[in-house]
C-alpha positions in Angstrom: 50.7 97.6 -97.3 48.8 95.2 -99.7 52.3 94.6 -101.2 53.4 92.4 -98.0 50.6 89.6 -98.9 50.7 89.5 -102.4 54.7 89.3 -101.9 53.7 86.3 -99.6 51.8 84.7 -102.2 54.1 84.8 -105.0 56.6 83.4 -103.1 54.6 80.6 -102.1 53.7 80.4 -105.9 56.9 79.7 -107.1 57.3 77.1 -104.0 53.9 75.8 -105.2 55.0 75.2 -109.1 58.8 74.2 -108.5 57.3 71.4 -105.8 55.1 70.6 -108.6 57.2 70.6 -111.7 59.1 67.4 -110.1 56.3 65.5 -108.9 54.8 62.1 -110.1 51.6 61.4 -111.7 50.3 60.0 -108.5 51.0 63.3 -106.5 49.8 64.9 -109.0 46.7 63.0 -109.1 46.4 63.8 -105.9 47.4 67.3 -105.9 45.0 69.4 -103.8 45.4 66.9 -100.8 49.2 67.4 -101.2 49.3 70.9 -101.2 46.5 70.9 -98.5 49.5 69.3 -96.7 52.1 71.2 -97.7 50.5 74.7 -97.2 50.1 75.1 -93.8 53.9 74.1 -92.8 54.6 77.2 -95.6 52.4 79.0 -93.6 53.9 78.2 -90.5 57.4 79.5 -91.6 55.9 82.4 -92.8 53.0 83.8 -91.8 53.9 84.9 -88.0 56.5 87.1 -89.3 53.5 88.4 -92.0 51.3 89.0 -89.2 54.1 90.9 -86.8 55.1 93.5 -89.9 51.7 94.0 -90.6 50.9 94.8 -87.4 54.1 97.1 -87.0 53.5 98.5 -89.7 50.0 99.9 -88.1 51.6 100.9 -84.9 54.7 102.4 -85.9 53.3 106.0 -87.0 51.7 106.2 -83.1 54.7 105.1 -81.0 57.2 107.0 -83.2 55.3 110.2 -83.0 53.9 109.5 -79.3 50.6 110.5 -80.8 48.3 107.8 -78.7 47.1 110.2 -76.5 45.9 112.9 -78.8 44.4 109.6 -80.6 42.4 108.8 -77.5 41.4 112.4 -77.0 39.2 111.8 -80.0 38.8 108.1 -79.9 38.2 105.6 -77.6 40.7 103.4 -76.5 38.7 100.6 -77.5 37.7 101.6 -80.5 41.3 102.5 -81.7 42.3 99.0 -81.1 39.5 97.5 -82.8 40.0 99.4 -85.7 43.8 99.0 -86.2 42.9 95.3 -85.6 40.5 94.8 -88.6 42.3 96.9 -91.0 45.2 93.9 -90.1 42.8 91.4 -90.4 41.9 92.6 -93.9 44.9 92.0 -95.1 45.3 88.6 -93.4 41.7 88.2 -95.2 43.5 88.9 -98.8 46.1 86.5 -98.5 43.8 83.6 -96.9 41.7 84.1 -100.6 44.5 84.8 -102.1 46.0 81.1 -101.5 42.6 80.1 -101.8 42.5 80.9 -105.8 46.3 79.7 -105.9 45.1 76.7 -105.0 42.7 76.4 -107.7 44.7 77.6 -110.2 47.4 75.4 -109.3 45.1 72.5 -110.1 44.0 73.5 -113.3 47.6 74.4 -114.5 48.6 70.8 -113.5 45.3 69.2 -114.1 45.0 67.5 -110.8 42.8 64.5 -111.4 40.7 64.0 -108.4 38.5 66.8 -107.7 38.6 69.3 -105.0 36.3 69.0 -102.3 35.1 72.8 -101.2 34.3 71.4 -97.8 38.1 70.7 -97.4 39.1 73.9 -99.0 37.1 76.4 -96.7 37.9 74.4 -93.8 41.9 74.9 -94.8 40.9 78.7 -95.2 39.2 78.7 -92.2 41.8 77.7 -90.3 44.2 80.2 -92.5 42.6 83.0 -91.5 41.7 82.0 -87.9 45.4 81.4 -86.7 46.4 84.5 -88.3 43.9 86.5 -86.7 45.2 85.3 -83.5 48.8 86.1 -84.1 48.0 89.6 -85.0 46.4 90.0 -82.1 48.9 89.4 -80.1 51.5 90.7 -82.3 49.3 94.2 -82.3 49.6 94.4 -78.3 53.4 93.7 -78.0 53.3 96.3 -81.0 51.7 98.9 -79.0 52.6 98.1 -75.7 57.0 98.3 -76.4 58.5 101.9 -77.3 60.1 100.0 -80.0 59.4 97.8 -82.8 62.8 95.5 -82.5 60.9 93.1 -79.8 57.4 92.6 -81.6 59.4 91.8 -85.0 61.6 89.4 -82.9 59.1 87.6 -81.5 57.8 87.1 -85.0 60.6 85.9 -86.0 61.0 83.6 -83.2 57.5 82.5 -83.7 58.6 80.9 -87.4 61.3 78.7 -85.7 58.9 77.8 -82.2 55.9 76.8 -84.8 57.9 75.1 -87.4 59.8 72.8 -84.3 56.3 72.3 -82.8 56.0 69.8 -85.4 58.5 67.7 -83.9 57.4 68.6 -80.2 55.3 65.8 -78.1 51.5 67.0 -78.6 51.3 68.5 -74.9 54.6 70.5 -75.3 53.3 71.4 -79.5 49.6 72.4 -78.1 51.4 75.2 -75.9 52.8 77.1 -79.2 49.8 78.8 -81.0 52.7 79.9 -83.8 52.0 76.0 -85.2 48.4 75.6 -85.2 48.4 76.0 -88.7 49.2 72.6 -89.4 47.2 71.7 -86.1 43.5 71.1 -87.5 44.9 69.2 -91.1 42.5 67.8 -94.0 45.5 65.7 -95.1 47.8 63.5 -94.4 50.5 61.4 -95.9 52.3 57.7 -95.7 55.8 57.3 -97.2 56.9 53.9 -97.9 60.2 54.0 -97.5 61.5 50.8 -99.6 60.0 52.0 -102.8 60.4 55.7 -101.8 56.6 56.3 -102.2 54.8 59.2 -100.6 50.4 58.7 -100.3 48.5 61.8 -99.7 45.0 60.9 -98.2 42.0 63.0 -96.7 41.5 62.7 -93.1 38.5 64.0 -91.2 38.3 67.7 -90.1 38.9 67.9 -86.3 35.5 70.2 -86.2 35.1 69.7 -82.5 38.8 71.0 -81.3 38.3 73.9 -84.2 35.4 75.3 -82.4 37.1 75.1 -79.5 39.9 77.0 -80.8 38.1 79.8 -82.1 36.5 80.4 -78.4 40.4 80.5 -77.7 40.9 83.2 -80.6 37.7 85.3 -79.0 39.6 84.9 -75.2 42.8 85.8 -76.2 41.2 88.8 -78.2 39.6 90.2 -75.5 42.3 89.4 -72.7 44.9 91.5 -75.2 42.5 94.4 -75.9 41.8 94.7 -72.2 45.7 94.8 -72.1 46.1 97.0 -73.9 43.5 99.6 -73.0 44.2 98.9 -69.3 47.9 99.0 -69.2 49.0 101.2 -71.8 48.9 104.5 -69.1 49.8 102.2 -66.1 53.2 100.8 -68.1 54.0 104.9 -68.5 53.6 105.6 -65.0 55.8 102.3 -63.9 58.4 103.2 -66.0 58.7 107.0 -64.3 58.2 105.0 -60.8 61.4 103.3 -61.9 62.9 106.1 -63.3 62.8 107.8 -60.2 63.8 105.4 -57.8 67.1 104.9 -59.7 67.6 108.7 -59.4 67.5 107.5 -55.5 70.5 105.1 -56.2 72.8 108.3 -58.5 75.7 108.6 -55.8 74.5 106.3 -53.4 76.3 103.9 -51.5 74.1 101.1 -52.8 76.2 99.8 -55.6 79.4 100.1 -53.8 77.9 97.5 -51.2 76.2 95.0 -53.5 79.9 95.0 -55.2 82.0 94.9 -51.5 79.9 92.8 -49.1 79.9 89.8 -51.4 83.3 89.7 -51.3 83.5 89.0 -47.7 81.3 85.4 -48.2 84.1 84.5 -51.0 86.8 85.1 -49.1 85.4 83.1 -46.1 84.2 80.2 -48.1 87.6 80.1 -50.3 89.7 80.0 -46.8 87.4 77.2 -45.6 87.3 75.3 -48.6 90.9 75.4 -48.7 91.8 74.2 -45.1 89.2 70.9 -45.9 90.2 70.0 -49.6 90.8 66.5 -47.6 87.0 66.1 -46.9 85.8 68.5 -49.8 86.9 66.3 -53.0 84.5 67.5 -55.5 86.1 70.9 -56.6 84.0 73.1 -58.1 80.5 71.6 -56.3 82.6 71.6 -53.1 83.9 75.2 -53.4 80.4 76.2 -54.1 78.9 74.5 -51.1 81.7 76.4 -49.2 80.5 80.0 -50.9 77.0 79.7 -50.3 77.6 78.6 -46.9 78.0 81.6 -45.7 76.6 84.1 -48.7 73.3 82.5 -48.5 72.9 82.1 -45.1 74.0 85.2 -43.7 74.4 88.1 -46.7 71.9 87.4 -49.3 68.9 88.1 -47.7 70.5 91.1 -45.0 71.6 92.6 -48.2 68.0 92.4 -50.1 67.2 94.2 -46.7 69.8 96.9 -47.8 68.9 97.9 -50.9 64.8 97.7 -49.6 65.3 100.2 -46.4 67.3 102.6 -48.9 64.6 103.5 -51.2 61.9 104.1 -48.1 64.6 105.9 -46.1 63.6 109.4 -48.4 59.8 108.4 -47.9 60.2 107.8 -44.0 62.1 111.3 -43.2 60.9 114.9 -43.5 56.9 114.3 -44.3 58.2 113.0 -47.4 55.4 110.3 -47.0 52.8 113.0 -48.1 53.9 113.8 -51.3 54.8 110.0 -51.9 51.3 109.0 -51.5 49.4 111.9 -53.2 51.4 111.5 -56.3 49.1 110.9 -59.5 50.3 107.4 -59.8 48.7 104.5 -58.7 49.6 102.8 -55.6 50.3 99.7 -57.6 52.9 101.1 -60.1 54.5 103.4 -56.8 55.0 99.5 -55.0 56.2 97.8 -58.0 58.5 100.9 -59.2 60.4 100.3 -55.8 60.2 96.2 -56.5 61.8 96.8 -60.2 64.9 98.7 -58.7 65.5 95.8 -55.5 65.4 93.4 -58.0 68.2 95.0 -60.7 70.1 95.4 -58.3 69.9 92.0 -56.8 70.3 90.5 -59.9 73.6 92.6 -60.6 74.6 91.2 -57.2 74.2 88.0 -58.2 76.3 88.2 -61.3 78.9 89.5 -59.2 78.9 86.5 -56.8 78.6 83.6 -59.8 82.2 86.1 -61.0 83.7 85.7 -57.6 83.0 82.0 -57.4 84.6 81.5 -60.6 87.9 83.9 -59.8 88.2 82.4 -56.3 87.9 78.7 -58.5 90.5 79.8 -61.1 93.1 81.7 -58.3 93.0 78.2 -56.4 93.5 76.4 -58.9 90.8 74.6 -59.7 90.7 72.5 -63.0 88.7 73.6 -66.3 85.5 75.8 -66.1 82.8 75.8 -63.6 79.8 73.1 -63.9 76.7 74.7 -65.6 74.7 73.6 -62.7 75.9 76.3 -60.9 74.5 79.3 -63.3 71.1 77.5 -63.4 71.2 77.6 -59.4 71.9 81.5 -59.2 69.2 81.7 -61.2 67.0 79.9 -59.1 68.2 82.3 -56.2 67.4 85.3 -58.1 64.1 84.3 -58.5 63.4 83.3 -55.0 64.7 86.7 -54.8 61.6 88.2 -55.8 59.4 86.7 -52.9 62.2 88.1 -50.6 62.1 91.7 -52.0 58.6 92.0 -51.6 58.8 90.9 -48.1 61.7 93.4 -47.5 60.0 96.4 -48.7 56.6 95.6 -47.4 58.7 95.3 -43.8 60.9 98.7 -44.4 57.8 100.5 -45.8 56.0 99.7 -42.1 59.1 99.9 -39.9 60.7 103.4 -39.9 63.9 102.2 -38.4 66.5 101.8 -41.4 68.5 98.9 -39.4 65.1 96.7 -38.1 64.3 95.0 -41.4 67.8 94.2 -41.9 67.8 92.4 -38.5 64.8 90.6 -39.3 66.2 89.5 -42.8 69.2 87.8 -41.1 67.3 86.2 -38.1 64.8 85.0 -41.5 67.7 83.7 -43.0 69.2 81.3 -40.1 65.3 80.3 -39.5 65.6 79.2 -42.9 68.2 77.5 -42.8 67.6 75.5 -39.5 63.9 74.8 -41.3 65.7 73.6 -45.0 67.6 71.2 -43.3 64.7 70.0 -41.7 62.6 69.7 -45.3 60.6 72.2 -44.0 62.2 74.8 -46.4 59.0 75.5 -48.4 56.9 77.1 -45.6 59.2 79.2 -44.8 59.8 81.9 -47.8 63.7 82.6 -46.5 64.2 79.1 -47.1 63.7 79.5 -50.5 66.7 81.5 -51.5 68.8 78.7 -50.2 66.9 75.7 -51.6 67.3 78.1 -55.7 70.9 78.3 -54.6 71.4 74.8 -53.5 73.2 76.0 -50.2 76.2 74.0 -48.9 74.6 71.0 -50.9 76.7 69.4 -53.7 73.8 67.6 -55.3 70.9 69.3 -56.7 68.3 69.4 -53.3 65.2 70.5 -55.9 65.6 67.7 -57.8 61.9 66.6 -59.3 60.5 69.5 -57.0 61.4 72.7 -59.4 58.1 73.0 -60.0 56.6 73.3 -55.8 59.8 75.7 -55.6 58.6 78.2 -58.7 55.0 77.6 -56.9 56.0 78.9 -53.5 57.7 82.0 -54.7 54.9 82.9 -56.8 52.6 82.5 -54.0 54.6 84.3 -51.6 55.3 86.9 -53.6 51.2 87.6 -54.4 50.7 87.5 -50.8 53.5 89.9 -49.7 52.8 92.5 -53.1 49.2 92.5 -52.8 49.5 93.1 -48.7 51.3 95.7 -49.1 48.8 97.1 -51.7 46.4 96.6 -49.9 47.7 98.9 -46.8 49.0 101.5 -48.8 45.3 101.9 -50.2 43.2 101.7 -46.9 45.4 102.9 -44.0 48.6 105.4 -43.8 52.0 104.1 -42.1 53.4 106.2 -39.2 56.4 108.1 -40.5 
């Protein structure tokens, strides 16, 4: 393992001595201040995808072998974490010195002529070692926490590009990706005068104030990631078998043949009717759509959510079935949510089977070229209103018993909402929002500037609805 930083810094040794075998006598005079510059974009190219193979590296052996729970037999959870985190940070620790001497010896290979100031060179370290701390933190949980190493090594890799394009972002936008804050608390700066091509290095004062800060960032986002961790590891395990068995539920079920038939009735209609006004409907594809979700939105979207939510309490509703649900050794949380993932796959399937049918039903017709973008960013939007819906639906289907009630109650919900979204009344109202994510028999884009109260409602409703239902699954039984 102690190859992986000492590869680092040799590689950022030869960077070091090729940039300065081809500098001028007044960069080189001013050589620490210009590496001091230098160094921490190298070390936002590279140093997230050190800190994500490192801590892969430590995880791999446990989620390969499955072995975390023999581990916890004999070691607290907490204290497993803490130790795979330091033996990380001792590594990160070796490389932060490590560039610390390259910088020195840098300087007396090209005999830099101002001096170094330590103050400048611990606070460069300081910030080194403190940013990478951070990554591996959070590079350690997606390590444990995924049955795979593919994602955390992505998402280091990602975290290169995202840190070394912060540079360019807007200071709110770069302040959001903690893969650049390497060059985010500089000792250095630089003017280049572009008529006589001349580049200035200059010292600039330490931001101490927004450092500190940061660190009490580094000590929340430690903590929040080790409770993580600890907390959610056994949790994730039993969601995923809560998942697993509600798709058993859907093996030979007549589920998938309806999400695949019934949207084919709203395309139909909307085609015929689009067709028999092409005089008044003159804007082709966004006319064709309004024409589609006309009737998809308003009447099948929301009935069919229903569907697919009374089907996986229809086994827990018959035969005392109820019993066994709710003494399984899972917690009620994961049991809800299990139930939540399956509505939602299947909803989104649905939905990529509707944007298909709007483009055949386009193309059979005749309509020119491919259809606007605008129109895949709008499913979207429906499939995440989707979410506030589902939870609804089964919250209603796990109290009702009857298999046909919800569904009733989903369509009357649906032409509520739309009487209200005409209205503007569409965000109290959370069937409302499916249409408004769709943009329902509208051409123009009815969310525009208010994307952000529309992602706020369905969040909201959705808390409401999930943790409801919690709660009465937890303190009272439901009549079956």
């Amino acid at each position: 393992m102690i190859l992986l930083p000492m590869t680092f810094l040799i590689f950022q040794a030869v960077w070091g001595i090729w940039q300065l075998n081809g500098a001028s006598s007044e960069e080189l005079r001013t050589g620490y201040l210009l590496l001091f510059h230098h160094l921490p974009i190298m070390n936002t190219i590279l140093l997230p995808m050190m800190a994500a193979v490192i801590a892969s590296r430590l995880c791999d052996m446990e989620i390969k072998g499955d072995t975390l729970k023999l581990l916890y037999t004999m070691q607290r959870q907490s204290g497993f974490f803490d130790c795979k985190y330091l033996t990380g940070c001792r590594y990160l620790l070796l490389f932060a010195l490590g560039q610390g001497l390259l910088i020195l010896a840098l300087g007396r290979l090209y005999h830099f002529t101002d001096p170094l100031k330590s103050s400048m060179l611990l606070a460069y370290l300081a910030v080194t070692a403190a940013v990478s701390a951070v990554l591996l933190v959070i590079q350690q949980t997606l390590s444990l926490l995924s049955a795979s190493q593919i994602l955390p090594l992505a998402m280091g890799l990602g975290g290169c590009f995202l840190g070394l394009f912060s540079l360019f972002f807007p200071a709110p936008v770069a302040r959001l990706l903690i893969w650049g804050y390497y060059a985010a608390f500089p000792v250095s700066s630089m003017d280049w005068e572009r008529a006589e091509n001349l580049v200035h290095y200059y010292e600039v004062p330490f931001p101490t104030a927004g450092f500190l800060l940061f660190l009490a960032a580094v000590v929340v986002i430690y903590l929040i990631c080790r409770f993580i961790t600890i907390r959610r590891k056994c949790k994730k395990m039993m969601l995923l078998r809560c998942i697993k068995s509600e798709n058993l539920k859907l093996r030979h079920s007549m589920i998938f043949p309806a999400c695949i038939i019934i949207p084919v009735i709203p395309a139909v209609m909307g085609t015929f009717n689009y067709m028999q006004n092409t005089g008044i409907l003159t804007q082709q594809w966004y006319s064709l759509w309004t024409q589609h979700t006309l009737f998809y939105a308003s009447f099948f979207y929301a009935p069919l959510i229903a569907l697919y939510c009374s089907y996986l309490w229809r086994l827990e509703h018959r035969n005392n079935n109820w019993n066994v649900f709710m003494t399984a050794p899972v917690s009620i949380p994961c049991l809800y949510l299990g139930k939540l993932a399956v509505v939602f796959r299947v909803t989104l399937i649905t939905q990529a089977w509707v944007g298909i049918l709007y483009l055949l039903c386009g193309k059979l017709i005749g309509l020119p070229g491919f259809c606007p973008a605008d129109i895949c960013f709008w499913l979207l939007r429906g499939t995440f209103a989707a979410a506030a819906i589902g939870t609804l639906q089964l919250l209603l289907s796990m109290m009702i018993r009857s298999f046909s009630l919800p569904i009733g109650i989903a369509l009357t919900g649906s032409i509520l909402g739309m009487l209200l979204s005409n209205k503007g009344l569409g965000f109290g109202w959370p069937y409302s929002l499916m249409m408004m994510g769709m943009n329902s028999n509208k051409a123009e884009d009815t969310l525009n500037g208010n994307t952000l109260p529309f992602l706020l409602s369905t969040l909201i409703y959705f808390l409401i609805f999930y943790l409801g239902a919690v709660h009465i699954l937890k303190t009272r039984d439901i009549h079956t």
